[in-house]
KEKE-3310 file (N, C-alpha, C; in steps of 0.2 Angstrom, whole numbers, plus 5000, padded with zeros to 4 digits):
npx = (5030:5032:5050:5049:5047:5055:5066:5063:5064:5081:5086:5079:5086:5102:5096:5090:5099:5105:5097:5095:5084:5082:5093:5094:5083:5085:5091:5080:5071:5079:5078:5065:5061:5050:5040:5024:5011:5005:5011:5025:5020:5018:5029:5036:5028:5032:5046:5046:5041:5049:5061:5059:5054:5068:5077:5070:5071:5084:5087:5080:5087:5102:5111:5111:5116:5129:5134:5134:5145:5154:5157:5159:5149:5159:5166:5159:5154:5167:5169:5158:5158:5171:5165:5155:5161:5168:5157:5151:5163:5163:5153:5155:5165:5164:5147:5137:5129:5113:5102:5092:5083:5074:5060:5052:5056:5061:5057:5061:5075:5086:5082:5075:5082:5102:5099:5086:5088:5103:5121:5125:5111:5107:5121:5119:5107:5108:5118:5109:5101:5106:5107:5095:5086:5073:5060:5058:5070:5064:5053:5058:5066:5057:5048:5056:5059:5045:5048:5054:5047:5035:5045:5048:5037:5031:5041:5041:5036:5047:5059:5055:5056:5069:5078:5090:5103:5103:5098:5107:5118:5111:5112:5126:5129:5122:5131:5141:5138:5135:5147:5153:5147:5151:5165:5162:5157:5169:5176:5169:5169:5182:5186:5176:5182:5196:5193)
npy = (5154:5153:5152:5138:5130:5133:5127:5115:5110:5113:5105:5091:5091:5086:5075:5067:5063:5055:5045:5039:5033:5030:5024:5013:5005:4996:4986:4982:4978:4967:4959:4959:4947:4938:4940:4942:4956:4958:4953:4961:4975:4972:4973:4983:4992:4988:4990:5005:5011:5004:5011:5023:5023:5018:5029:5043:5038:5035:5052:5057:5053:5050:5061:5060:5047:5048:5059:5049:5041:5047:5055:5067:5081:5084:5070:5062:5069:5067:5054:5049:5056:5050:5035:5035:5041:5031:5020:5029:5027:5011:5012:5014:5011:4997:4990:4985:4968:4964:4954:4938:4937:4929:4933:4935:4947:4953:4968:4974:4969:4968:4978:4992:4995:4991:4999:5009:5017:5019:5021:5032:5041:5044:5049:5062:5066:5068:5078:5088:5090:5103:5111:5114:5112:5101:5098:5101:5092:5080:5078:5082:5069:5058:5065:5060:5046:5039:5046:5037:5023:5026:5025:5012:5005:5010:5003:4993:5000:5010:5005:5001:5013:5018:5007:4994:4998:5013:5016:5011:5019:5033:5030:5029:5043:5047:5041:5049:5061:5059:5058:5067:5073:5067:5073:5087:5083:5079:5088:5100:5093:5091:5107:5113:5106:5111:5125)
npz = (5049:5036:5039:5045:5035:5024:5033:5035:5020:5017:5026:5021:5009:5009:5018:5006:4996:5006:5010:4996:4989:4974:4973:4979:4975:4965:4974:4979:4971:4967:4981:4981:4972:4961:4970:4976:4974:4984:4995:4992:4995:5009:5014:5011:5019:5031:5030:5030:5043:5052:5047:5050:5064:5070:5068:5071:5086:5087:5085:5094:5105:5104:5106:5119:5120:5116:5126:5137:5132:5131:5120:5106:5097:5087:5085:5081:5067:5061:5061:5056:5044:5038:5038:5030:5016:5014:5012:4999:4991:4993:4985:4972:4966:4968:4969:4978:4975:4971:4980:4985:4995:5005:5015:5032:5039:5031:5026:5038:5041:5027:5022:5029:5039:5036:5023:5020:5033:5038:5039:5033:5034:5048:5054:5048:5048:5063:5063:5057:5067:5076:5068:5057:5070:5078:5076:5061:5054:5059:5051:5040:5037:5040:5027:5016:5019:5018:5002:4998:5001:4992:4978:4980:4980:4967:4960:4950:4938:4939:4933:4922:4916:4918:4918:4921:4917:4918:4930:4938:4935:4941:4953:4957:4953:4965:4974:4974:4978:4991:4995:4995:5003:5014:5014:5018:5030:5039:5036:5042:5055:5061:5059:5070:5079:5081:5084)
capx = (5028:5039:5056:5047:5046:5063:5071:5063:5068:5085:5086:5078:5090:5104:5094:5087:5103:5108:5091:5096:5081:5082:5100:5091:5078:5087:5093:5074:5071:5082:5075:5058:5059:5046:5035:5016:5011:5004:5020:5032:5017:5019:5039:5035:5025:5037:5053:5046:5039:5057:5066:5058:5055:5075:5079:5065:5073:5091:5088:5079:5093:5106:5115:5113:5120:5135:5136:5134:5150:5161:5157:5157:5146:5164:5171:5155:5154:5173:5168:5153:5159:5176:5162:5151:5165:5169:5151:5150:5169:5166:5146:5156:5171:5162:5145:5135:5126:5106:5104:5086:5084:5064:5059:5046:5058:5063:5057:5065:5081:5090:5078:5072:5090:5102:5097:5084:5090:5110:5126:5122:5107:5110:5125:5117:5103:5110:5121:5107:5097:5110:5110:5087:5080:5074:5054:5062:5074:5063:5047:5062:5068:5050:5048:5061:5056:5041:5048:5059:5042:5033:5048:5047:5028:5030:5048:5039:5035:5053:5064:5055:5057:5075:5079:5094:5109:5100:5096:5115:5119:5109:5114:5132:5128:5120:5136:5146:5135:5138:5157:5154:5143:5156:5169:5157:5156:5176:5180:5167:5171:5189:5184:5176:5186:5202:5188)
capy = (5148:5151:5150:5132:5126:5133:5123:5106:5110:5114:5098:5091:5090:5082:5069:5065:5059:5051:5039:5038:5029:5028:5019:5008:5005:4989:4980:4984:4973:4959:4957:4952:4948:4933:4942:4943:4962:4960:4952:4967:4978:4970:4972:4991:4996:4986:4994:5011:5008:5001:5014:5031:5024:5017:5036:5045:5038:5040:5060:5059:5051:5050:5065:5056:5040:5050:5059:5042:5037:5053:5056:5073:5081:5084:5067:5058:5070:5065:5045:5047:5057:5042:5029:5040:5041:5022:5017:5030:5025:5004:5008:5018:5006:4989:4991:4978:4964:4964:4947:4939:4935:4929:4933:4937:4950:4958:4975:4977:4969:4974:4987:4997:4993:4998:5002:5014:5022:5016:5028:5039:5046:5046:5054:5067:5069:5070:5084:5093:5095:5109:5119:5119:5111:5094:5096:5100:5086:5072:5080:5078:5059:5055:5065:5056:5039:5041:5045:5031:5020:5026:5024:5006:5004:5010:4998:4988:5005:5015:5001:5000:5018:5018:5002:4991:5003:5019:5015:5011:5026:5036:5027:5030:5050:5050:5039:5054:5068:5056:5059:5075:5078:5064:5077:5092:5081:5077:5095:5104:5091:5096:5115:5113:5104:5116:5129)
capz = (5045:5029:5039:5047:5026:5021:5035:5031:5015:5021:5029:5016:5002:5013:5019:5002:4996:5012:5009:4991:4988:4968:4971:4986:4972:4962:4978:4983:4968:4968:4985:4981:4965:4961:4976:4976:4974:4993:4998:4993:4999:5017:5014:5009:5027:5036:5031:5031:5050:5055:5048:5054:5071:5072:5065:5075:5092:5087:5082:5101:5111:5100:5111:5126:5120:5115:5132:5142:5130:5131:5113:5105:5091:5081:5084:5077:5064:5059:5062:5051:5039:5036:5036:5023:5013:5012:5009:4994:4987:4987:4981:4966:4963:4968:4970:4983:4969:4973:4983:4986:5003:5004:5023:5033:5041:5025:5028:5043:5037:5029:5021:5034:5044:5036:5018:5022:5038:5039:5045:5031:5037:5052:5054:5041:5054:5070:5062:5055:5070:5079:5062:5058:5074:5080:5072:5053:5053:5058:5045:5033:5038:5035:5022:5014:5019:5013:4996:4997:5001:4986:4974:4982:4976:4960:4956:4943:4932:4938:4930:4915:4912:4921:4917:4925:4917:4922:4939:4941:4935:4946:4960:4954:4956:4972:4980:4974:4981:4997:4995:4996:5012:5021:5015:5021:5037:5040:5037:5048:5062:5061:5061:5076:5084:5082:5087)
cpx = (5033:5047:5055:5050:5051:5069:5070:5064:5076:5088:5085:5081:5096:5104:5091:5093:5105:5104:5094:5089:5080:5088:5098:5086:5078:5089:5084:5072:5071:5079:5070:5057:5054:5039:5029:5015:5009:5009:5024:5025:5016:5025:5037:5035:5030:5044:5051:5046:5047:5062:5065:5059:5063:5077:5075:5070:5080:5094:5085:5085:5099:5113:5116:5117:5127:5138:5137:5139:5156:5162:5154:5153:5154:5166:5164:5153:5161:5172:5164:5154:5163:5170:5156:5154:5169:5162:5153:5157:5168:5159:5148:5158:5168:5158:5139:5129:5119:5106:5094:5086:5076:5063:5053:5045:5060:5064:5060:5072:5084:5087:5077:5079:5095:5102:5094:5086:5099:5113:5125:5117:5105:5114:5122:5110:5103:5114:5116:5104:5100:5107:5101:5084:5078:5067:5057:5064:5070:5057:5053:5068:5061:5047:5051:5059:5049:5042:5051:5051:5038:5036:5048:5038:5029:5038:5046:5039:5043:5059:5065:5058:5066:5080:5086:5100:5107:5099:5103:5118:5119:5112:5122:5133:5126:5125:5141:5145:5136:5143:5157:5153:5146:5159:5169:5159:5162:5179:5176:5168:5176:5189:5184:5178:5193:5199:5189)
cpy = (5146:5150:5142:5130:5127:5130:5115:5106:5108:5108:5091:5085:5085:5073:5064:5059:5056:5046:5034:5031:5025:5023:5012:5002:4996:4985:4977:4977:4968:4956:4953:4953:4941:4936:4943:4951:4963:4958:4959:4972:4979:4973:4980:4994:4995:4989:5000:5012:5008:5005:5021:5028:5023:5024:5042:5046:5040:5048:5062:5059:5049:5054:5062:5052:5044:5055:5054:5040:5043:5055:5063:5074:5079:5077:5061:5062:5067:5058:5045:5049:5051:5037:5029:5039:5033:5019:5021:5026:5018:5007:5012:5012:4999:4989:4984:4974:4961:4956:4945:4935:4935:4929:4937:4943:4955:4965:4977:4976:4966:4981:4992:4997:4991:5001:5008:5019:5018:5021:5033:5044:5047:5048:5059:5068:5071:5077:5088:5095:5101:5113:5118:5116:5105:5093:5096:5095:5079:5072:5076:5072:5058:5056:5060:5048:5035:5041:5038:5023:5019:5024:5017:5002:5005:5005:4997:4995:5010:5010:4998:5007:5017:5014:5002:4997:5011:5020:5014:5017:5032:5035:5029:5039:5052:5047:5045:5061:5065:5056:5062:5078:5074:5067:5082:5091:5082:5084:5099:5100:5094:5104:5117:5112:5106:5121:5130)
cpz = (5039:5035:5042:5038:5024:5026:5036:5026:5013:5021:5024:5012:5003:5013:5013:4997:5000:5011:5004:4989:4982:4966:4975:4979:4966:4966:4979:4975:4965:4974:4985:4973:4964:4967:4972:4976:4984:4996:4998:4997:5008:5017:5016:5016:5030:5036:5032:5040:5053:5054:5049:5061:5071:5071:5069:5082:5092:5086:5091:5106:5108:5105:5117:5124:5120:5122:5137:5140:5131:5123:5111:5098:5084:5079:5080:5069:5057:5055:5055:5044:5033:5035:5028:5016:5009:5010:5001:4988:4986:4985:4972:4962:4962:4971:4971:4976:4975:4975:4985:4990:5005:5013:5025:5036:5037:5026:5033:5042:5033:5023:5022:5037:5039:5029:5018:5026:5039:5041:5042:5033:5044:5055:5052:5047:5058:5069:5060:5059:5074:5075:5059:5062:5073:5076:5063:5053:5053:5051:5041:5033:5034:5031:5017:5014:5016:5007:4994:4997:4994:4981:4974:4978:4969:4954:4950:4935:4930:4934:4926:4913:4913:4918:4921:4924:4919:4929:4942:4940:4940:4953:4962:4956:4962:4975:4978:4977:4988:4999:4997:5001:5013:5019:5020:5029:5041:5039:5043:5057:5064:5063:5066:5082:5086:5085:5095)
residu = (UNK:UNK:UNK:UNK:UNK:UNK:UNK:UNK:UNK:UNK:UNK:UNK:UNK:UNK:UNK:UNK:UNK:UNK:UNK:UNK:UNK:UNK:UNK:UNK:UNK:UNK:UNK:UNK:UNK:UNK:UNK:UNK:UNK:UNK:UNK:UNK:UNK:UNK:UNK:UNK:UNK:UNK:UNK:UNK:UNK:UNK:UNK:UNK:UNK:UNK:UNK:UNK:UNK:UNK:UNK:UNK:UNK:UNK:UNK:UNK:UNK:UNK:UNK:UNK:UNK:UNK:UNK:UNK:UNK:UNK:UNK:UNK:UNK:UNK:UNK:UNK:UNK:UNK:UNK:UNK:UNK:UNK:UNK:UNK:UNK:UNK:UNK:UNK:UNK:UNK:UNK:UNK:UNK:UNK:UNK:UNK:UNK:UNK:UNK:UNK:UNK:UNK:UNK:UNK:UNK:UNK:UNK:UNK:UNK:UNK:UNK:UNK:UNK:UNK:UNK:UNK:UNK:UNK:UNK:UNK:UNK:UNK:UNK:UNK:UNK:UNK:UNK:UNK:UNK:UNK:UNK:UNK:UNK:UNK:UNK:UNK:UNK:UNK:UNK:UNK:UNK:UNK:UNK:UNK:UNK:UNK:UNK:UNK:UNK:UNK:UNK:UNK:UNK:UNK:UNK:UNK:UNK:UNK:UNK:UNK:UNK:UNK:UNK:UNK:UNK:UNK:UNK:UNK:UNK:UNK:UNK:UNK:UNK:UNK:UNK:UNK:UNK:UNK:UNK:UNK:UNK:UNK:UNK:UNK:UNK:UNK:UNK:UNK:UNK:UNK:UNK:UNK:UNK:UNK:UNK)
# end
């Protein structure tokens, strides 16, 4: 039972930054700003919903997909890593300006798709189920998404205490810890793949 908790731990940590929920948490903002509390509230379920299931099936069949393509763990490890890499480098340099997009599809996109669940974590999951197992990994997507829901609910109080240049900040730190696991990612594929 304890090695079950230290490998959604494990797993965890990873994916915690891959969600980056606290950096998601200003676009999450600008999106519905003027919203009703039950409005962003529908928003809320609805990206959560859309992005564990999208994230769920892709950790199920995800391998297949890449067997039916000719595609290996290393070479989407490499892919994902390069695209990880570019996300974190322009959300450093030139990062995306919050946009209010009123819709009834909201939560699903681009919240739950790919805000929530994008190549980051995905990439970042499919790699971790080899190294603690396929139960761990989705517990700690969901966990994760999850938090990223709550952070979502409580916006209105996180971005007084936060406030606008705090939240960029933060957000600013977790695109750098992303740099660092697409490094992680682009070396160990490599590894493997001279292996």
């Amino acid at each position: 039972m304890l090695k079950i908790f230290n490998m959604i731990f494990l797993a965890f940590i990873p994916l915690f930054v891959a969600v980056d929920a606290f950096g998601i948490l200003p676009l999450f903002v600008g999106l519905t700003n003027g919203m009703k509390p039950k409005e962003k509230n529908h928003i809320i379920v609805q990206s959560f919903w859309t992005a564990s299931a999208v994230a769920v099936i892709f950790i199920l069949i995800g391998r297949l997909i890449f067997k039916f393509l000719d595609i290996t763990i290393e070479d989407f490890k490499i892919a994902g890593g390069a695209i990880l890499f570019c996300i974190s480098i322009t959300d450093i340099i030139n990062p995306a300006q919050a946009r209010k997009l009123p819709s009834e599809n909201l939560g699903s996109v681009p919240l739950g798709i790919p805000l929530m669940v994008g190549p980051a974590v995905l990439t970042t999951s499919l790699v971790l189920v080899p190294r603690y197992g396929l139960l761990p990994t989705i517990i700690s997507v969901l966990l994760n998404l999850l938090i990223a829901a709550f952070v979502f609910k409580q916006s209105h109080y996180l971005m007084r205490i936060f406030g606008d240049a705090g939240a960029k900040a933060l957000s600013k730190v977790m695109s750098l810890l992303l740099a660092a696991i697409a490094v992680m990612l682009i070396r160990s594929g490599i590894q493997d793949f001279l292996k």
